[in-house]
C-alpha positions in Angstrom: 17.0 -3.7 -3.9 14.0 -6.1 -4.7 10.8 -4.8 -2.4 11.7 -1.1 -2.6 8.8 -0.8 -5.3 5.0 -0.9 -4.4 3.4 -1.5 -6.9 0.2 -0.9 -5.5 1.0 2.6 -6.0 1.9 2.4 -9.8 -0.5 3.6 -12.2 0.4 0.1 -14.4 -0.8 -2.2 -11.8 -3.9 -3.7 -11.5 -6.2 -6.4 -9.8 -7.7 -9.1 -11.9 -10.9 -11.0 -12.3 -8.5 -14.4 -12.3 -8.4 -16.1 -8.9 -5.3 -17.9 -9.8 -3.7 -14.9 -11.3 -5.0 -12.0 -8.9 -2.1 -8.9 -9.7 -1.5 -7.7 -13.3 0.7 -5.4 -14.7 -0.6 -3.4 -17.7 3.1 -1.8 -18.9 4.6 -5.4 -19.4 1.5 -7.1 -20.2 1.0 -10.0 -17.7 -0.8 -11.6 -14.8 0.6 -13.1 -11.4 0.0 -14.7 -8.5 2.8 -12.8 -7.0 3.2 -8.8 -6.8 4.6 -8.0 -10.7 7.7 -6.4 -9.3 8.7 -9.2 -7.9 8.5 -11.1 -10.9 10.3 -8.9 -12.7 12.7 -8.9 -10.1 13.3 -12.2 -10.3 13.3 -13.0 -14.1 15.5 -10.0 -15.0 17.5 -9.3 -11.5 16.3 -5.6 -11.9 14.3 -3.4 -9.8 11.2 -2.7 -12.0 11.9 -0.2 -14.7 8.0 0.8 -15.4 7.1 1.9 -12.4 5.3 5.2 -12.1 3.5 6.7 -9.0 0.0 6.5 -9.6 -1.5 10.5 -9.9 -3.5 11.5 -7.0 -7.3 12.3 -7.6 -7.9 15.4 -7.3 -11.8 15.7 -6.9 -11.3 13.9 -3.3 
């Protein structure tokens, strides 16, 4: 199941000013080198549970 979430789509994810710690997740409060899902992948052997599809702009 782990890579089935993008989360460059979810509205929690976010890119850093750290070089060493590029990706961040704002729903679980930390910063990676890897892509957050995977990380919470891999310390809880679950699929992300936070994950919410970012909202389209609408004024494109």
């Amino acid at each position: 199941m782990a890579g089935k979430i993008n989360c460059r789509n979810c509205k929690y994810h976010y890119i850093t000013w750290d070089s060493n710690m590029p990706y961040g997740c704002k729903a679980f409060g930390f910063k990676t080198r890897q892509i957050p899902s995977l990380v919470v992948f891999q310390s809880s052997g679950k699929d992300c549970q936070a994950y919410e599809q970012k909202q389209k702009d609408s004024r494109k």
